[in-house]
C-alpha positions as CSV (number, residue, x, y, z in Angstrom):
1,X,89.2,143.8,86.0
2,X,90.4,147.3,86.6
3,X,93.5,146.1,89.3
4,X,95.0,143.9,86.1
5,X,95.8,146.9,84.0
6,X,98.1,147.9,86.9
7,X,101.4,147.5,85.5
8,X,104.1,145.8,88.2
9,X,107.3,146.6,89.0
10,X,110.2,143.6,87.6
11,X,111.1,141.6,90.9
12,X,115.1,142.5,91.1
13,X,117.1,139.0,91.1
14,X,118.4,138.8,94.2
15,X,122.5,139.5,94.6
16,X,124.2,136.5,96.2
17,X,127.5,136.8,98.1
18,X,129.7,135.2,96.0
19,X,132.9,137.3,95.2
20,X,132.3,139.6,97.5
21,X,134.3,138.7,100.6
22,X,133.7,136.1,103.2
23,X,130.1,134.6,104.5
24,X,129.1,134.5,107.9
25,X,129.5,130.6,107.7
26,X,132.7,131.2,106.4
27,X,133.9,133.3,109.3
28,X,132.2,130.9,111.8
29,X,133.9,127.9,110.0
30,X,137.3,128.9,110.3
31,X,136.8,130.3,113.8
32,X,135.2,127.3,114.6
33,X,138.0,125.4,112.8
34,X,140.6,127.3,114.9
35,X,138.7,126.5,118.2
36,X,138.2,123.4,117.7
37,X,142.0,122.3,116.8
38,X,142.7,124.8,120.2
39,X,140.5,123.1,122.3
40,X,141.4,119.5,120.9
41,X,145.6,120.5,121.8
42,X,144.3,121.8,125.2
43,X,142.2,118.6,125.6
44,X,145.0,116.8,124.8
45,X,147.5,118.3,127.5
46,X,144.1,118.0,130.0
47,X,144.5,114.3,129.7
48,X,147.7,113.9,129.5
49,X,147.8,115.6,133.0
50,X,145.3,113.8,134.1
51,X,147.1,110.5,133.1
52,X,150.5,111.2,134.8
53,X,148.6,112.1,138.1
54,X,146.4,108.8,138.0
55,X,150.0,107.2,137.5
56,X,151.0,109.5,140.1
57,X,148.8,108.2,142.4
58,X,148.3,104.8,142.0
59,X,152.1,104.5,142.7
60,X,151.6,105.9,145.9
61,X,148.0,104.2,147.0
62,X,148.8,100.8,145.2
63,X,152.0,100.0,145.7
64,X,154.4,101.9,148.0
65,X,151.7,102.5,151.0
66,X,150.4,98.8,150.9
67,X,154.2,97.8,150.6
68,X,154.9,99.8,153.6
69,X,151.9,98.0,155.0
70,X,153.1,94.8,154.4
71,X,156.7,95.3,156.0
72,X,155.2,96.2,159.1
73,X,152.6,93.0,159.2
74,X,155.9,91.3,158.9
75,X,157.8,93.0,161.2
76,X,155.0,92.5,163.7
77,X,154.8,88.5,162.7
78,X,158.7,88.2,163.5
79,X,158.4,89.6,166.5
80,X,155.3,87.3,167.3
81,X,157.4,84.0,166.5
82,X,160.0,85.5,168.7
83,X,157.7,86.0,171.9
84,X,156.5,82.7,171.6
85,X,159.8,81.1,171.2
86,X,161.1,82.8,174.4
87,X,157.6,82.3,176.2
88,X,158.0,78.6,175.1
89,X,161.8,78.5,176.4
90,X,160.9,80.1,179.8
91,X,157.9,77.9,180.4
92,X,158.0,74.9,178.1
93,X,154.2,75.4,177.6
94,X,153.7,73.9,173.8
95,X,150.7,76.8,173.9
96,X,153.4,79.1,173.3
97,X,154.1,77.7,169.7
98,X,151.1,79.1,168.5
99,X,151.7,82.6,168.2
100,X,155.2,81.8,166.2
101,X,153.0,79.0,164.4
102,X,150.9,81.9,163.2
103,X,153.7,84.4,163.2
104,X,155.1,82.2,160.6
105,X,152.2,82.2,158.8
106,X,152.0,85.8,159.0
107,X,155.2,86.7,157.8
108,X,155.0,84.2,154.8
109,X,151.8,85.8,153.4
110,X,153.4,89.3,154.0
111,X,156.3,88.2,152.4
112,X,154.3,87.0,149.2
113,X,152.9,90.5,149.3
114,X,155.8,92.4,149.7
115,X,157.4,90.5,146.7
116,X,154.3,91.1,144.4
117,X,154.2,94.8,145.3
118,X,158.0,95.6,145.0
119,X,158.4,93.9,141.5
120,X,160.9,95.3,139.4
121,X,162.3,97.6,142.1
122,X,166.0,96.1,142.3
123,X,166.6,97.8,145.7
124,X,163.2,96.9,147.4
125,X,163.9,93.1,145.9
126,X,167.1,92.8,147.3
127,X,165.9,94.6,150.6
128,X,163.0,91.8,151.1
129,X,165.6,88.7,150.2
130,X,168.1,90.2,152.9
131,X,165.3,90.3,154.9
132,X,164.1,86.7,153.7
133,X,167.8,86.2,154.5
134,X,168.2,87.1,158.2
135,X,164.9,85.8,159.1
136,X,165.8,82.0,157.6
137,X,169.2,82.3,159.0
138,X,167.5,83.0,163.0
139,X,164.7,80.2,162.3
140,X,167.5,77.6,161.4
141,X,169.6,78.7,164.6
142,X,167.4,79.3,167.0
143,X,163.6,79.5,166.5
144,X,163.0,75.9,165.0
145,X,165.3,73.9,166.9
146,X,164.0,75.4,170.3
147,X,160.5,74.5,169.2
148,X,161.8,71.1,167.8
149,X,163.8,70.9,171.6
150,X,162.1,68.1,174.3
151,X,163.9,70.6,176.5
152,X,163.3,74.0,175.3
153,X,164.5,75.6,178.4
154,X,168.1,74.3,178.0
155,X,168.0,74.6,174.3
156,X,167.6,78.3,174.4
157,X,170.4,78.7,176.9
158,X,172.5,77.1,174.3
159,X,171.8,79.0,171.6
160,X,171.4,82.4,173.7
161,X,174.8,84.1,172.1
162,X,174.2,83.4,168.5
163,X,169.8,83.6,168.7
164,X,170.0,87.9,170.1
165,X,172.1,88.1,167.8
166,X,170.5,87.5,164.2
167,X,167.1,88.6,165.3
168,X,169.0,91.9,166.1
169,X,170.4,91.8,162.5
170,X,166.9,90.4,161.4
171,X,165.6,93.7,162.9
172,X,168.2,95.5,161.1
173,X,167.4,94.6,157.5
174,X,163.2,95.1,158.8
175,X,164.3,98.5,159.8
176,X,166.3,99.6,156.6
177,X,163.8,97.9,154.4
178,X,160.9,99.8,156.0
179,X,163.3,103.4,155.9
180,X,163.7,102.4,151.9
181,X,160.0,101.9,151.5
182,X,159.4,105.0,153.3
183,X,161.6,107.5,151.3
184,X,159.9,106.0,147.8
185,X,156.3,106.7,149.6
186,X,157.7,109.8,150.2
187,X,158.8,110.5,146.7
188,X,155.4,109.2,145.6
189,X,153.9,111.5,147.5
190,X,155.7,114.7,145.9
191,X,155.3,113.6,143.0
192,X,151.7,113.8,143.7
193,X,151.4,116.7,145.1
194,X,153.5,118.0,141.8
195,X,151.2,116.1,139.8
196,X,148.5,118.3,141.1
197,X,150.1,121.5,141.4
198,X,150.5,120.8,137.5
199,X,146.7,119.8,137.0
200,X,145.4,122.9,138.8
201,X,147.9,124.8,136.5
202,X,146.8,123.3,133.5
203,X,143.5,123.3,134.1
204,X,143.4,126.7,135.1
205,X,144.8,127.8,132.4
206,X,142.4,125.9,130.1
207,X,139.5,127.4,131.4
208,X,141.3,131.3,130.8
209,X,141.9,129.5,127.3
210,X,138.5,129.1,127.2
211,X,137.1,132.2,128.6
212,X,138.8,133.8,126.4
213,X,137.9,132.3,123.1
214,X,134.4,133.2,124.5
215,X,134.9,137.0,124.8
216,X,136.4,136.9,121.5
217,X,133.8,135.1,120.0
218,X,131.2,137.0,121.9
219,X,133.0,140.1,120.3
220,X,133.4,139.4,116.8
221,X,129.6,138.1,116.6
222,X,128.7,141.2,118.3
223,X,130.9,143.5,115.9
224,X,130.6,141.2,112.6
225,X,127.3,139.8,112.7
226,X,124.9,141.9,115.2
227,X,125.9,145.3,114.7
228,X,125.3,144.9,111.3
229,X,121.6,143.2,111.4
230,X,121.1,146.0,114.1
231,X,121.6,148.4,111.8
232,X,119.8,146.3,108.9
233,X,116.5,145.9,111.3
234,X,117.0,150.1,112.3
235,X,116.9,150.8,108.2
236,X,113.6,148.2,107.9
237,X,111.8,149.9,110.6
238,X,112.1,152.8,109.1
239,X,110.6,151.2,106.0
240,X,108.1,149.6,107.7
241,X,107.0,152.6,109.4
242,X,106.4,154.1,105.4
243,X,109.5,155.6,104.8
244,X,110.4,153.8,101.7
245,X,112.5,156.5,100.5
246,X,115.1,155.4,103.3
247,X,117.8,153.6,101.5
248,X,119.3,150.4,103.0
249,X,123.4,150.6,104.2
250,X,125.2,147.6,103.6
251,X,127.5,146.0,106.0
252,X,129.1,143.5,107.7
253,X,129.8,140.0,106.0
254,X,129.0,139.1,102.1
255,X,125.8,137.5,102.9
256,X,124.3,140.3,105.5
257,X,125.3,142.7,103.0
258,X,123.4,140.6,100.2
259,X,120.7,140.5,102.2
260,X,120.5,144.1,102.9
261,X,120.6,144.8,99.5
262,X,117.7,142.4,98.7
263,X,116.0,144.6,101.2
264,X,116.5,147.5,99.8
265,X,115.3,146.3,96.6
266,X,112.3,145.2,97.8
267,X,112.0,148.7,99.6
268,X,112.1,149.8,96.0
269,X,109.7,147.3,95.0
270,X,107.5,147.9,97.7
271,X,107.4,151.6,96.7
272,X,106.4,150.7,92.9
273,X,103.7,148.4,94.0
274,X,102.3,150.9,96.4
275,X,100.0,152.7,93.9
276,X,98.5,149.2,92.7
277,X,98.0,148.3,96.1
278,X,96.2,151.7,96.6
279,X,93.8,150.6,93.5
280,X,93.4,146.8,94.5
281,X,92.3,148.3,97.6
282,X,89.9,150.7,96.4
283,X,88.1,148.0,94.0
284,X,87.8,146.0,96.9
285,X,86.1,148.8,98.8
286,X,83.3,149.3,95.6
287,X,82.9,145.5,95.9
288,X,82.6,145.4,99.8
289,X,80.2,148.1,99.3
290,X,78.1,146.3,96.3
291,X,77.8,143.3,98.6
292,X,76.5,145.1,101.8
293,X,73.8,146.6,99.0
294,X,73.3,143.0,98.0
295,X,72.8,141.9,101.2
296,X,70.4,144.5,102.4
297,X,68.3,143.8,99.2
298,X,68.3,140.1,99.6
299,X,67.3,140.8,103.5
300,X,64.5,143.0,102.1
301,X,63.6,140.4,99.6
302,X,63.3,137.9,102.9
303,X,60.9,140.4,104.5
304,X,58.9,141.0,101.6
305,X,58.4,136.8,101.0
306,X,57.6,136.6,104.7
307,X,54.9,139.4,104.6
308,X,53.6,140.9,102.0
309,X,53.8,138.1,99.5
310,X,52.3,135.8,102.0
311,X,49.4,138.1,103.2
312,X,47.7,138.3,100.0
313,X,48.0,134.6,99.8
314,X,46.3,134.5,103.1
315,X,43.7,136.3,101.7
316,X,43.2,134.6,99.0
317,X,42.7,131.4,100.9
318,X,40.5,133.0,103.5
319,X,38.3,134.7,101.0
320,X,37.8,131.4,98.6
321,X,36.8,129.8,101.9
322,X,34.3,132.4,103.3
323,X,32.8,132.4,99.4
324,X,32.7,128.4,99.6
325,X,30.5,128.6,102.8
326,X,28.7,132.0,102.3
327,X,27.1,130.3,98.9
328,X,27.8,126.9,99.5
329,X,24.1,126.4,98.1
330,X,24.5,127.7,95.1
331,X,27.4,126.4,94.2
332,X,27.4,122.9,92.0
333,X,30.2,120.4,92.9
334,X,32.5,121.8,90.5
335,X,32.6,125.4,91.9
336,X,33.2,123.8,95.1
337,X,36.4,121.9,93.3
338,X,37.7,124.9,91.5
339,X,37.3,127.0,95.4
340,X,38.9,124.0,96.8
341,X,42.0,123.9,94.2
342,X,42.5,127.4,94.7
343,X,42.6,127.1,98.7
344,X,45.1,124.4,97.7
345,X,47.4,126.7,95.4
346,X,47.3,129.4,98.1
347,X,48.2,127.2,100.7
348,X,51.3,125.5,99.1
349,X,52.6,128.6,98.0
350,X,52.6,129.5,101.5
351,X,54.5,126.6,102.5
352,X,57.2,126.8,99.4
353,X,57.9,130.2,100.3
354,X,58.1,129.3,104.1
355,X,60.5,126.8,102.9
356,X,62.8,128.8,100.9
357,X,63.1,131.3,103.7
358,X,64.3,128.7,106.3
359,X,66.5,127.3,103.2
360,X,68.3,130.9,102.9
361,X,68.8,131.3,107.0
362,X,70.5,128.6,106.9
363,X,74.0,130.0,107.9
364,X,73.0,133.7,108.5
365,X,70.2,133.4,111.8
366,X,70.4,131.4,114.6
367,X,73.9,130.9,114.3
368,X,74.6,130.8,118.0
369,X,77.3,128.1,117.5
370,X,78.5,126.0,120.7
371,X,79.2,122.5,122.3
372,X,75.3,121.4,121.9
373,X,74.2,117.6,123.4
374,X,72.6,115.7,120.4
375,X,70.8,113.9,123.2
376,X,68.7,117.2,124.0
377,X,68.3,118.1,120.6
378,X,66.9,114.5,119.7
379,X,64.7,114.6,122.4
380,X,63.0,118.3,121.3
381,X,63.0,116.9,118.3
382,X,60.6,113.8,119.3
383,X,58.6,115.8,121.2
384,X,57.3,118.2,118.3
385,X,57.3,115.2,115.8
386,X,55.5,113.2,118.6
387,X,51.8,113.5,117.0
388,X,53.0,111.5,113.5
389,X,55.2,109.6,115.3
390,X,52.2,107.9,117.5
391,X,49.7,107.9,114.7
392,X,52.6,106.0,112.9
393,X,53.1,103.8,115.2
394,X,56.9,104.5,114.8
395,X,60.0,102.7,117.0
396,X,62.7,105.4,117.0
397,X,65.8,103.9,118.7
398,X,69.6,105.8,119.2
399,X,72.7,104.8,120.8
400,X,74.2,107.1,123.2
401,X,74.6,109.9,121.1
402,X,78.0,112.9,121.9
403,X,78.4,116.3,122.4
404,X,78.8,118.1,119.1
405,X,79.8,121.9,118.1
406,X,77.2,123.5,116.5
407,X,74.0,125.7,116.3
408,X,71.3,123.8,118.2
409,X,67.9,125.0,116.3
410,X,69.8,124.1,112.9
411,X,70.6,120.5,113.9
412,X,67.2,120.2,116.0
413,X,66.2,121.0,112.0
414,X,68.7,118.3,110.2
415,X,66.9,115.0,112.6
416,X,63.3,116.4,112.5
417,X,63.8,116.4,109.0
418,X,65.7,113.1,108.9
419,X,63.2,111.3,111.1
420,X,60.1,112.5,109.3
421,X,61.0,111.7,106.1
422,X,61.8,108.2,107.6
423,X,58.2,108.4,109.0
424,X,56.6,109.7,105.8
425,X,58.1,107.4,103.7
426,X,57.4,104.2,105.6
427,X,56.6,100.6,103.8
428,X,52.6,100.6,103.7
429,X,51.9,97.7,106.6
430,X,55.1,97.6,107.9
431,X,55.6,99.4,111.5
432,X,58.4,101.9,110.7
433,X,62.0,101.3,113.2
434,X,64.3,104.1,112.7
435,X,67.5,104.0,114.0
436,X,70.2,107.0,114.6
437,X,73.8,104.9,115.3
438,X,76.8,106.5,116.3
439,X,79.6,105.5,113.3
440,X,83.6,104.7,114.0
441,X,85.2,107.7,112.3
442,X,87.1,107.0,108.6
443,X,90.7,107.3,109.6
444,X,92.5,107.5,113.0
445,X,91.8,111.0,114.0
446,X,88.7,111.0,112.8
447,X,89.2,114.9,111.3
448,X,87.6,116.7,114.2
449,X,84.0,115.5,112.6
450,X,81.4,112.5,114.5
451,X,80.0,110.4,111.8
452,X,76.2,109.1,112.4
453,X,73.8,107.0,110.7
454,X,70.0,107.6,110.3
455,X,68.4,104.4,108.8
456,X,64.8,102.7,108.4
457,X,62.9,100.3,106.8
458,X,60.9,102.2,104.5
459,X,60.5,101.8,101.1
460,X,64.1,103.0,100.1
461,X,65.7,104.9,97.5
462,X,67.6,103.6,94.1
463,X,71.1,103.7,94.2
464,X,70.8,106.0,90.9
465,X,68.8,109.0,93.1
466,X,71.8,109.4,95.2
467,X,72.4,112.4,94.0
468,X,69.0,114.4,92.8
469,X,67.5,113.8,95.6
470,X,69.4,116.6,97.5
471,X,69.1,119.0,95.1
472,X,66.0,121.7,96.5
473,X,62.7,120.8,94.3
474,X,63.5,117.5,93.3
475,X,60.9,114.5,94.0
476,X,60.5,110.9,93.6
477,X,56.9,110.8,93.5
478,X,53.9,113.1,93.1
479,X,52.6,115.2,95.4
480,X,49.1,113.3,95.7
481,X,51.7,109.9,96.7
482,X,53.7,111.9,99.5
483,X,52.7,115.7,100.2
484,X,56.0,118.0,100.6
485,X,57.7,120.6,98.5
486,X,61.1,118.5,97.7
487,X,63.2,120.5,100.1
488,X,63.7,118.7,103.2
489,X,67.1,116.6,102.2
490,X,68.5,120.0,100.3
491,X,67.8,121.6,103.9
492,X,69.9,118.9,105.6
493,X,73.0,119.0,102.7
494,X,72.9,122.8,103.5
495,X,72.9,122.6,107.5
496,X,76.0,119.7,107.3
497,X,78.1,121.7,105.4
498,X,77.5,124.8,107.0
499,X,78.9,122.9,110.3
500,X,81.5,121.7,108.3
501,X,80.3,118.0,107.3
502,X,79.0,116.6,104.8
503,X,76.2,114.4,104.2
504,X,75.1,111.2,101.9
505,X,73.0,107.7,100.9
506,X,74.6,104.6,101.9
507,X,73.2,103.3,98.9
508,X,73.9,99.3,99.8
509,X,71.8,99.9,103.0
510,X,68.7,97.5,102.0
511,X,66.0,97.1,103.4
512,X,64.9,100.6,103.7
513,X,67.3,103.9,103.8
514,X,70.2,105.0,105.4
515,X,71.6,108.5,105.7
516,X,75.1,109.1,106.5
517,X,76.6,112.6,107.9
518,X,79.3,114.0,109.9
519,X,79.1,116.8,112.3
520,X,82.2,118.6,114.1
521,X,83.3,117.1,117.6
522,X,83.2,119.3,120.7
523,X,85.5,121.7,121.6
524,X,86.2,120.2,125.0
525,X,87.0,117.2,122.9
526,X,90.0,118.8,120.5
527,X,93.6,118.5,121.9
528,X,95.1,122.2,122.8
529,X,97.1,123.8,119.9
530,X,100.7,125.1,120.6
């Protein structure tokens, strides 16, 4: 060809970034690098901060509050047992023993907590003993042996000097304990509030940590990485508007400047291959232009098959006929043959060349492609083949047959071809069944193609005429056996694959024949692209 004499231009290796300064990954590694070991120190202190405040806090809501808590249940429980002993030593009602029953209660459970909550705090452990102290030292002298007392009333008189006073000092230690307790819950409680003064600090200054890492990495990528592509993409446009003589700048890191120098030597590239492109494109035009002339002489060709050949033929035909009755007197019985083979001759030329001409359409009229019910088609179909079908006495059965995309006359073609050839070549005696199933598709998706099934019970055809007997022209028998031109299966093979299918003999069908073919699915029926 002309376009291979068109010497290119070398493709230019292409220049890598090595030794010539530091990558864009390299620049994002160590910056990422150095973010990373920022933010993990800054993560660190966040935690840490976090930790001493938790601390912070559970000192204050676990252990001094509830402690504070607890010496004031106790409190309260003392003085219970001491207004039922002095209810019980004014009235000598035994149902004022209950409230110091429970009071005793009380103050044991209170005193179990308090013990729990202040351990390992020397001072708040000695403060509850003391406590434990002055509240044994009152029960032994006063509060058991006026409950023990058959006379209560007289029993507290006795012990009126030395009772006031220990429950006084009982109060006393309640009151100190409590004031201790307090001033640690206070402590706790500026602790906390330091504790968070420091968080909010911290915290605060992580996120202006982190802001700023942000801006700085939002400036260097804008300065090392997009200025330079925005550059790089200004200098391509240019190119791409057809300014290849504008050379390509390098900037910015190794590899953008690699890559703008592989874009500039394409540029150059470009530029050499321009000319060849100009030729390629001009040899395409003579060829574009040689088919269209191809086209219109083959389209002529069609017109002059479909009329002028055929008229003559007509004639031919009509005049053998109109001499065959004219002198049909004269004429001995081999005239009459000879008139009647010519008629013949005429007549299947006609249909050949009728039959090549719907063979060549195929593909180039009637292609009105769309989602087309094979339901409809079938039943057009049976309705123009319905005059062999009842003088065969035929049984044509289908299962519920789909939608399919496609052109409607063209497969309206394919059956009526299908189902006469199953009528034609029926078993002598035998009333023909034909049958058009609907197939399960090869593989999971099924391709986007139906697969169907035309069988009968006719005579069949050997496994070793798979092939030949879809290739146009080719018969199995003569034309005095079955009458046709050997073109109706090459018809099918060429509508299938026009739509996209294909079409063969299940060859261990038996009895009979059984053609199998695909067609595409409906549109409706394909899932939506991305």
């Amino acid at each position: 060809m002309e376009t291979d004499s068109v010497r290119r231009t070398p493709a230019t290796a292409p220049s890598g970034p090595a030794g010539d300064g530091w990558t864009t990954r390299g620049w994002l590694g160590a910056g990422s690098a150095a973010v990373l070991v920022l933010l993990l120190a800054l993560t660190g202190c966040g935690v840490w901060v976090l930790a001493h405040a938790t601390d912070v806090n559970r000192r204050l809501t676990d252990r001094w509050s509830p402690a504070l808590i607890a010496s004031v249940r106790m409190e309260s429980a003392l003085v219970n047992q001491e207004t039922g002993i002095r209810g019980y030593a004014v009235t000598g009602k035994p149902a004022f023993l209950q409230p110091y029953r429970d009071g005793v209660a009380q103050e044991r459970a209170a005193a179990a907590e308090l013990a729990r909550l202040t351990e390992g705090d020397v001072r708040a452990t000695a403060d509850l003993a003391r406590v434990r102290e002055d509240s044994e030292r009152w029960q032994a002298t006063t509060a058991r042996p006026v409950g023990e007392a058959s006379d209560p009333t007289a029993s507290a008189q006795q012990r009126t000097e030395s009772g006031k006073p220990a429950f006084d000092r009982l109060r006393a230690s309640l009151t100190e304990q409590q004031h201790r307790i307090e001033a640690e819950r206070d402590r706790a409680l500026g602790d906390l509030e330091a504790a968070r003064t420091l968080r909010n600090t911290v915290f605060t200054a992580i996120a202006c940590v982190v802001l700023a890492l942000i801006g700085l990495a939002f400036a260097g990528l804008r300065r090392g990485v997009q200025g330079p592509l925005d550059r790089l993409r200004t200098d391509v446009r240019e190119i791409a508007d057809g300014r290849f003589g504008h050379t390509i700048a390098a900037s910015g890191p190794a590899d953008l400047r690699a890559l703008a120098r592989d874009v500039d030597g394409m540029r150059r590239r470009l530029a050499g291959e321009l000319e060849f492109s100009d030729r390629a494109r001009a040899r395409l035009d003579e060829q574009a232009t040689e088919l269209r002339r191809s086209n219109e002489e083959l389209e002529q060709f069609a017109y002059v098959a479909s009329h002028d050949l055929q008229e003559p033929l007509r004639k031919v035909a009509s005049f053998c006929q109109l001499l065959e009755r004219r002198y049909a007197e004269q004429l001995d019985d081999r005239a009459k043959q000879y008139i009647s083979f010519a008629v013949d001759g005429a007549n299947r030329m006609q249909t050949l060349i009728g039959d090549l001409l719907d063979f060549s359409r195929v593909g180039r009229l009637h292609a009105e492609d769309a989602d087309v019910s094979l339901e409809a088609v079938l039943r057009r179909t049976t309705g123009s083949l319905g005059l062999i079908i009842e003088e065969s006495g035929a049984v044509l059965t289908h299962d519920p047959l789909p939608v399919v995309h496609g052109d409607p006359t063209q497969l309206g073609v394919l059956l009526q071809n299908l189902i006469s050839n199953a009528v034609k070549f029926r078993t002598p005696g035998v009333v023909p069944r034909i049958h058009i199933a609907v197939l399960e598709p090869e593989d999971a998706e099924g391709g986007g193609l139906r697969r169907f099934a035309v069988s009968d019970n006719g005579i069949g055809i050997g496994p070793g005429y798979a092939e030949k007997i879809f290739v146009i022209f080719q018969r199995l028998h003569t034309r005095e056996t079955y009458p046709g031109n050997g073109i109706g299966l090459a018809l099918c093979k060429k509508i299938v694959e026009y739509h996209g299918g294909t079409i063969g003999l299940d060859t261990a069908h038996t009895p009979g024949t059984r053609f199998v073919f695909s067609l595409p699915r409906a549109r409706s029926e394909e899932p939506a692209s991305g």
